[in-house]
Residue frames as qw, qx, qy, qz and C-alpha x, y, z in Angstrom:
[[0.397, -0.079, -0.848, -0.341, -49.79, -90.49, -26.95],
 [0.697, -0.307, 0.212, -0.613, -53.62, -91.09, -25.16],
 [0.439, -0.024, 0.869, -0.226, -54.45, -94.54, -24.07],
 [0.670, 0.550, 0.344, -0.361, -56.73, -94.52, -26.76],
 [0.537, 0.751, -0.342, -0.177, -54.33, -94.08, -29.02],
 [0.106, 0.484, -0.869, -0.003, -52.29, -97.21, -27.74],
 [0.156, 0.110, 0.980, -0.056, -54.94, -99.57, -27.33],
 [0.447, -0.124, -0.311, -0.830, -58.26, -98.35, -29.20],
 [0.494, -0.111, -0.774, -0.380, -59.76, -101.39, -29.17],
 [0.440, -0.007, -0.629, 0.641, -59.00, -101.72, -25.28],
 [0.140, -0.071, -0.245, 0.957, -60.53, -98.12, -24.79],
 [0.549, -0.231, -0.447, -0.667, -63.89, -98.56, -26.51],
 [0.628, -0.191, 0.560, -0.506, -64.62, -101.10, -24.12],
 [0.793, 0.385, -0.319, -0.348, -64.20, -103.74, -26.92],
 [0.838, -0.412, 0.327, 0.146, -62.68, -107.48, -25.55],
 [0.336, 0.813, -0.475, -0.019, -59.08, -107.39, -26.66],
 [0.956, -0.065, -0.143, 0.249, -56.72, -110.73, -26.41],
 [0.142, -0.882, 0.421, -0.156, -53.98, -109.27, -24.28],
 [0.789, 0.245, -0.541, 0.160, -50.59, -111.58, -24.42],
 [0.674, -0.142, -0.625, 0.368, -49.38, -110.49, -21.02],
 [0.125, -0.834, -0.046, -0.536, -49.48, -108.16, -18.17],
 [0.427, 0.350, -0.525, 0.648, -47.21, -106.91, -15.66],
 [0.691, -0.209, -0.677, -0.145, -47.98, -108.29, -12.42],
 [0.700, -0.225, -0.360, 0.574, -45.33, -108.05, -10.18],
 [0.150, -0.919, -0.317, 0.181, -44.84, -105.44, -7.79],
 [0.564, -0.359, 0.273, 0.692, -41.32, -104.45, -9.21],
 [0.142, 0.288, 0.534, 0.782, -42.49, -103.97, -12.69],
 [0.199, -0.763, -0.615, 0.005, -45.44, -101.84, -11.27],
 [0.525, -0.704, -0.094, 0.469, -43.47, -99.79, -9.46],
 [0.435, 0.189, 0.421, 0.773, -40.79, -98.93, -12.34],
 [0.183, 0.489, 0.572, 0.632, -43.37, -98.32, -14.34],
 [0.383, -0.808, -0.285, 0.345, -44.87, -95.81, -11.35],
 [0.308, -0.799, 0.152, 0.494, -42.11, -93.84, -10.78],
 [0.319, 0.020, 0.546, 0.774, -41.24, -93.92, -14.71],
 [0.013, -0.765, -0.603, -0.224, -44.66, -92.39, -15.35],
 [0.338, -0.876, -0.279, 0.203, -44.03, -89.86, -13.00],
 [0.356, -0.481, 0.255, 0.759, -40.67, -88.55, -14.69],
 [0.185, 0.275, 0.610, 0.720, -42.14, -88.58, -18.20],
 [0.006, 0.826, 0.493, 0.274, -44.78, -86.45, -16.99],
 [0.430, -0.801, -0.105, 0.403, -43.00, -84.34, -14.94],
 [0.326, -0.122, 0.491, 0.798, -40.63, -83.56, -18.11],
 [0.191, 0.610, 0.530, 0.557, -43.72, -82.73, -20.26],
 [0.073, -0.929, -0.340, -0.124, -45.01, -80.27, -18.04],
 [0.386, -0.683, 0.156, 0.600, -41.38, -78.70, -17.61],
 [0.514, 0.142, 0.519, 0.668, -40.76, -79.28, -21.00],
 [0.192, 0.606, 0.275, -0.722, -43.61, -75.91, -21.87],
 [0.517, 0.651, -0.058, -0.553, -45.41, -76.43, -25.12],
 [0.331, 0.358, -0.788, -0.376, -43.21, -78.94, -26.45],
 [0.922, -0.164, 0.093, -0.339, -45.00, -82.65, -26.40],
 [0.022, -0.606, 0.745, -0.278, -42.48, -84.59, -24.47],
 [0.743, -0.061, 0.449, -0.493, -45.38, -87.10, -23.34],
 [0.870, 0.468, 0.019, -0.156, -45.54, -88.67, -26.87],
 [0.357, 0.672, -0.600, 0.247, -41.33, -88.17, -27.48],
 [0.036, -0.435, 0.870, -0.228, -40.44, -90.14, -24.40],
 [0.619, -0.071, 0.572, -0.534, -43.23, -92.57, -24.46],
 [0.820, 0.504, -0.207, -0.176, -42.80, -93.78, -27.91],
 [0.153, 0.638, -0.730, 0.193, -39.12, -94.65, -26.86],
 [0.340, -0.226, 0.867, -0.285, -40.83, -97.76, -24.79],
 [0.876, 0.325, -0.114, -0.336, -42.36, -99.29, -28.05],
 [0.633, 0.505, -0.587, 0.012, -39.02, -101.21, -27.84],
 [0.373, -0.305, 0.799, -0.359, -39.18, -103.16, -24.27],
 [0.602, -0.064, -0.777, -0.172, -40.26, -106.84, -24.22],
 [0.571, -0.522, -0.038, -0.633, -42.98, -106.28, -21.92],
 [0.876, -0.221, -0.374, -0.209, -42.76, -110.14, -20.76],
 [0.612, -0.643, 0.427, -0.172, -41.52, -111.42, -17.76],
 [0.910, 0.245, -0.219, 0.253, -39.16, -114.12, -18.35],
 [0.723, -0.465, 0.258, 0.440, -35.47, -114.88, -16.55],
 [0.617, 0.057, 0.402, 0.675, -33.80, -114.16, -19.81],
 [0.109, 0.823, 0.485, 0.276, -35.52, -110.85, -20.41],
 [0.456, -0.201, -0.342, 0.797, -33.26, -108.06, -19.31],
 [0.141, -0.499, -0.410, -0.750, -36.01, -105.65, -19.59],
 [0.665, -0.292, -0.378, -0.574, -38.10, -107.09, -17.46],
 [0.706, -0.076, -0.583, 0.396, -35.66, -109.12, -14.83],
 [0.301, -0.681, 0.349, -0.570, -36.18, -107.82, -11.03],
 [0.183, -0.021, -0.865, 0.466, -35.71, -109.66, -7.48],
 [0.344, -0.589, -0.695, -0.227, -38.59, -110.17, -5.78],
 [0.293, -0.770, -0.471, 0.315, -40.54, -107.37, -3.48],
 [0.050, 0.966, 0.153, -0.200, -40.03, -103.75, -3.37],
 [0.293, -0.752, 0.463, 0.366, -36.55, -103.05, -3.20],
 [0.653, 0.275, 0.623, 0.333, -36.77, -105.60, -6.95],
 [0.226, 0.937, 0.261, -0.062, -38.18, -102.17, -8.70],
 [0.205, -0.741, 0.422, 0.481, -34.10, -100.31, -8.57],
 [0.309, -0.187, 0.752, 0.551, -33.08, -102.59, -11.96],
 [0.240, 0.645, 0.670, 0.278, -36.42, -102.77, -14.29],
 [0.095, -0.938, -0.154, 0.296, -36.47, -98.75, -13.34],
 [0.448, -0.604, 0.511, 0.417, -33.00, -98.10, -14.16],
 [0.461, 0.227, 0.756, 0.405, -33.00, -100.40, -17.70],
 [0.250, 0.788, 0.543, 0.145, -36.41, -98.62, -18.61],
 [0.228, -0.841, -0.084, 0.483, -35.08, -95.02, -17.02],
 [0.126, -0.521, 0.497, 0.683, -32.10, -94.79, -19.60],
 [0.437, 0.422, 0.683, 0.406, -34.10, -96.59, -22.75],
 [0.094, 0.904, 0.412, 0.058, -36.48, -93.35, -22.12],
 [0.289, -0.934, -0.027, 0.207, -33.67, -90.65, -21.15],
 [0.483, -0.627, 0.521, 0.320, -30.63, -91.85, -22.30],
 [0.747, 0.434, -0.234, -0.445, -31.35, -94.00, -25.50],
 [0.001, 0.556, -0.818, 0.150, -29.81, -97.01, -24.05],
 [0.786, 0.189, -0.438, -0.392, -30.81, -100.15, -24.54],
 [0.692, -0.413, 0.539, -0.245, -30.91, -103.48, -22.40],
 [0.406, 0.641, -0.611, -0.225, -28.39, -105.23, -24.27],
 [0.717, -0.064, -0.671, 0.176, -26.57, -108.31, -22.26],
 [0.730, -0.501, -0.350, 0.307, -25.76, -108.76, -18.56],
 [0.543, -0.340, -0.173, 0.748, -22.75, -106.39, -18.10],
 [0.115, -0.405, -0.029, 0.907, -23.90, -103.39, -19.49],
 [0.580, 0.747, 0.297, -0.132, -26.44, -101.25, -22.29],
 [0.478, 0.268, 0.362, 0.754, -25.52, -100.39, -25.98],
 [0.213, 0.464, 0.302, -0.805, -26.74, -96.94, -27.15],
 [0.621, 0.628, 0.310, -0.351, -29.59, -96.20, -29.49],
 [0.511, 0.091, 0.564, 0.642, -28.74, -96.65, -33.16]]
């Protein structure tokens, strides 16, 4: 999947009402060093399009920050980044879902 092809509107240069955006340096990070395995799989992956397969898999996070959001729930400053990584790591690798507190479900 391009950027264009997840926000069009976004990509034209057209104003787009955006509900929220990740801020913090935890969820940055993650999302960093999750970027950097999903591409590093496509280009091992040789010819198959892995980019689009594991990147569709995070149409199902709840982007938003929030205490009750186990997506999305880090401590503050760098060393926050090990649990919002982790959560996201297995949604994309593992099909595992951020379920409750003690633990993930897998994918249905």
């Amino acid at each position: 999947m391009l950027v264009a092809d997840a926000c069009h509107v976004a990509w034209n240069n057209h104003p787009a009402e955006i509900e929220y955006r990740i801020k913090d340096l935890a969820g940055v990070a993650s999302l960093a060093k999750l970027g950097k395995d999903i591409i590093t799989s496509h280009i091992e992956s040789q010819g198959t399009d892995k980019l689009s397969e594991l990147t569709a898999k995070l149409s199902a996070v709840d982007w938003e920050k929030r205490e009750d959001n186990l997506w999305m729930r880090s401590q503050a400053g760098f060393a926050g980044q090990k649990e919002p990584y982790e959560v996201l790591y297995n949604l994309v690798y593992s099909d595992r879902y951020a379920d409750d507190q003690e633990g993930m479900r897998e994918a249905a």
